[in-house]
N, C-alpha and C positions, 0 to 999 in steps of 0.2 A: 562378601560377594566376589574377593577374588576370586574363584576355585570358576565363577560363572562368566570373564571378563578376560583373565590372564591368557587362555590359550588365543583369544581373537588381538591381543597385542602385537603378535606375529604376522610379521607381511605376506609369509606364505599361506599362514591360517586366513587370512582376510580373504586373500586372492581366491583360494578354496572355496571360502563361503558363499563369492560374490559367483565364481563357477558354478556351485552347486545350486542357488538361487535360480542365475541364467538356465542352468539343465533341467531346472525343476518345469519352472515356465513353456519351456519348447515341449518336453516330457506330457505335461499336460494336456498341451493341446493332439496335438498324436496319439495319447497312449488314451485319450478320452474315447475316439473312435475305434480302436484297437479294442477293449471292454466292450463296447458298446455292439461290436459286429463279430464278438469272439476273434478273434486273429493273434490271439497270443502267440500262435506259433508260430504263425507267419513272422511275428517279431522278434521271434528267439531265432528263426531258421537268417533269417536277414542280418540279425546280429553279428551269428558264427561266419554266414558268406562274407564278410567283410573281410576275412584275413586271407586271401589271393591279393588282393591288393596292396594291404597294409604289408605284408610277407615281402612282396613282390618290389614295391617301394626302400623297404628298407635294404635288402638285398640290395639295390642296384645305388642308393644312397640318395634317395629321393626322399619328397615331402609324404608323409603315411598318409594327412587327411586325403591329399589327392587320390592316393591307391585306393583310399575309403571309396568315395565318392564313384569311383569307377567300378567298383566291385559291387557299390549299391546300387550304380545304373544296370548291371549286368542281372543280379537279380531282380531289380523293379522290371525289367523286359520279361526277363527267362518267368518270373511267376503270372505274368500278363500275358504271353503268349501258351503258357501251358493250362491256363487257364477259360483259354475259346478252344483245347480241346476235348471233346466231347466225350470222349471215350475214357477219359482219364481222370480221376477226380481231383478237385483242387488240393487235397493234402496230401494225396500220394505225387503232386507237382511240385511240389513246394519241399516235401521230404526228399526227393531227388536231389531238388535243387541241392538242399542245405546239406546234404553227404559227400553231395561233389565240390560245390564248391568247398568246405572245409575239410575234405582230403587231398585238396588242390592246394589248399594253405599249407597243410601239413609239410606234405612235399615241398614246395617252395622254402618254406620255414627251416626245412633241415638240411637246405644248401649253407645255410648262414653257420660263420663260425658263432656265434652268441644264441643258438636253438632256445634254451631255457629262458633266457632274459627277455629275448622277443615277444617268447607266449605268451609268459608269464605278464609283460603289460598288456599286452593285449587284451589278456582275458582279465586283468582287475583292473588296470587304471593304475591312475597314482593321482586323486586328485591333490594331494598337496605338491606336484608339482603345477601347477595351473602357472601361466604365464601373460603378464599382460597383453601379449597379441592372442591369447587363447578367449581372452574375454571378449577382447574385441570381434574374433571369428562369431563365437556365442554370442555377441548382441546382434549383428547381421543375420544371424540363423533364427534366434529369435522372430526380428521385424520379418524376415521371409513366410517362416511357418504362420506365425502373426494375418500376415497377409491372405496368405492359402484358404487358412481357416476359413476368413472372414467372405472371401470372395466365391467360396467353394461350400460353405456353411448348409444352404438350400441343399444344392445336390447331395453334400455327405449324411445330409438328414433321413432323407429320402430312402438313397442307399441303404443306410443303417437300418428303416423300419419297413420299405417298401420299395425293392427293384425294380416292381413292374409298375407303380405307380410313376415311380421315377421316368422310367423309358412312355408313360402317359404322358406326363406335363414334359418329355422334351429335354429334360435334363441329361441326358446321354450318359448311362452307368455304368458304362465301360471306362468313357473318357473320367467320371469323376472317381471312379475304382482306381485307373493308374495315378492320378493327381492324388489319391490318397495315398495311393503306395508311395508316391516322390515325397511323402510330409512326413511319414511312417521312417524312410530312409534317412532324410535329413537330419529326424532325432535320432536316431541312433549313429549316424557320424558324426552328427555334433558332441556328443554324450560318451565314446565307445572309449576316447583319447582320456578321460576324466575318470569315468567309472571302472571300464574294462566292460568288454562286451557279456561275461558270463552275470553281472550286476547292472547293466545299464536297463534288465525289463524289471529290475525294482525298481526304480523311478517312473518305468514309461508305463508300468500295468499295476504297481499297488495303490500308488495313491488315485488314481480316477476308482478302481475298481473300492476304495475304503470311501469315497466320494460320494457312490451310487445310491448307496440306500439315503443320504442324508440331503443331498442336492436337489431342486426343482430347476427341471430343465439343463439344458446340454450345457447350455454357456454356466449356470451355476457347478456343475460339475469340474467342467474346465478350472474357474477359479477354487475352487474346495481343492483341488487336484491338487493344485497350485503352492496353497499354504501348506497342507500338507507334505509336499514334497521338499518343501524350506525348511518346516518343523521338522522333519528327518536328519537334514542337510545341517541344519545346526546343531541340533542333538548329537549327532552322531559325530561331529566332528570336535563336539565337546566330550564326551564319553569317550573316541577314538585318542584325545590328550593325555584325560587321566589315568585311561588303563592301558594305555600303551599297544590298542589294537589298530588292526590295519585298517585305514578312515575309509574310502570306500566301501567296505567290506562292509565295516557298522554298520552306512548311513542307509546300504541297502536293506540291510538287516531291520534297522526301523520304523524304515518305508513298510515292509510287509509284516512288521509286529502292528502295526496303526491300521492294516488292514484288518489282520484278526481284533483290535480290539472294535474298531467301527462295527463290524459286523456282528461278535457279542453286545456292543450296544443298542444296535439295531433290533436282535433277537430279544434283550429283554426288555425293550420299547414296545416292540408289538407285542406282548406278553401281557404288557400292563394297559395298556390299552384296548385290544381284543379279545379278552381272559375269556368272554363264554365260546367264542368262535374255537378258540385253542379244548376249548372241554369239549365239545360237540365234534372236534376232528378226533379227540384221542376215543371215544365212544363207539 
């Protein structure tokens, strides 16, 4: 069983894992809603807006989470306000956004003498760099989204199945729409330093979406999410040891193979269970 133990020997492989764990958990609870209202894009476009800040930060020699963070308030507005206009649809607001603001990075990005190094984290991460004050960020983001969830739960139920029933009982879908979009943000700055942004919507949309068919109920989903995104997380970080590939890269990579196989399990579950239904549709 060394081949299963050795590579978690390593302080940096531990610190990885206990990151990847912590990204799993925030991941969950965000990418749960995210599936659940379609917004994939919304998460991919959120993603790439982050680099004017991170760009912009490292440029001047600042802290990148912070540039994150600013870049993520700048979109959580910019898709909230383009979103009360009427005339405009919400993807072609959001595709705006995400052009501008990541040809705004672009730019920025190519002031710097280290162009290629900069992207290149950006866009994959390094989770075996994880650092003990990175865990420590990742359990406070944690307990916050933690929070969100749980106080915002009702509303983003709502949201998710019935807007106008929502704006009935009083729940204000506007106001729990932006609070989602601040939950949607925070996983992916917590996550973008770790995974790299072009990997960070493997954690935040395969495992809830490999979750779905299998889960009762929103909160079982979240946890299914959850283990799944660990099982990734350790897997891949074990696999990324032996064959000497790049660890985020994998762990993404098995995050969305656990989707395809959940979902062929799922297909040949109903198969064996509803076998006349399935002959009466092919008829």
């Amino acid at each position: 069983m060394e081949w299963l133990t050795a590579p978690f020997e390593a302080t940096f492989v531990q610190r990885a894992l206990w990151g990847g764990i912590l990204v799993s958990a925030i991941c969950a609870l965000a990418g749960t809603w995210v599936v659940l209202r379609g917004m994939a894009f919304l998460g991919d476009a959120m993603s790439h807006g982050l680099l004017p800040g991170v760009a912009l930060a490292a440029l001047l020699g600042g802290n990148p989470m912070v540039g994150a963070l600013l870049s993520a308030a700048v979109m959580t507005a910019g898709v909230t306000a383009l979103g009360r206009t009427p005339r405009l649809s919400q993807d072609t607001g959001i595709g705006l956004l995400f052009v501008g603001m990541l040809s705004l990075g672009v730019i920025i990005v190519s002031r710097s003498q280290s162009f290629a190094v900069d992207l290149t984290g950006f866009l994959f991460g390094d989770v075996l760099a994880v650092r003990e004050q990175d865990l420590a960020l990742l359990g406070v983001a944690l307990v916050l989204a933690l929070a969100v969830s749980v106080l915002g739960h009702r509303a983003f139920l709502a949201l998710a199945f019935d807007p106008r029933k929502a704006r009935t009982l009083g729940l204000r879908p506007r106001l729990a729409h932006a609070v989602l979009l601040g939950l949607l943000a925070l996983a992916i700055v917590a996550s973008f330093h770790i995974v790299g942004t072009l990997l960070v919507l493997g954690l935040l949309i395969a495992p809830p979406a490999a979750a779905l068919p299998w889960a009762r109920g929103v909160r079982g989903v979240m946890v299914l999410a959850a283990l799944l995104g660990v099982t990734a997380t350790f897997c891949g970080l074990l696999l990324s040891w032996h064959l000497g590939t790049a660890a985020g890269a994998t762990v993404s990579a098995l995050a969305v193979s656990l989707f395809f196989l959940s979902h062929l399990g799922s297909g040949i579950r109903h198969r064996r269970t509803h076998p006349a239904g399935d002959r009466l549709r092919k008829t």
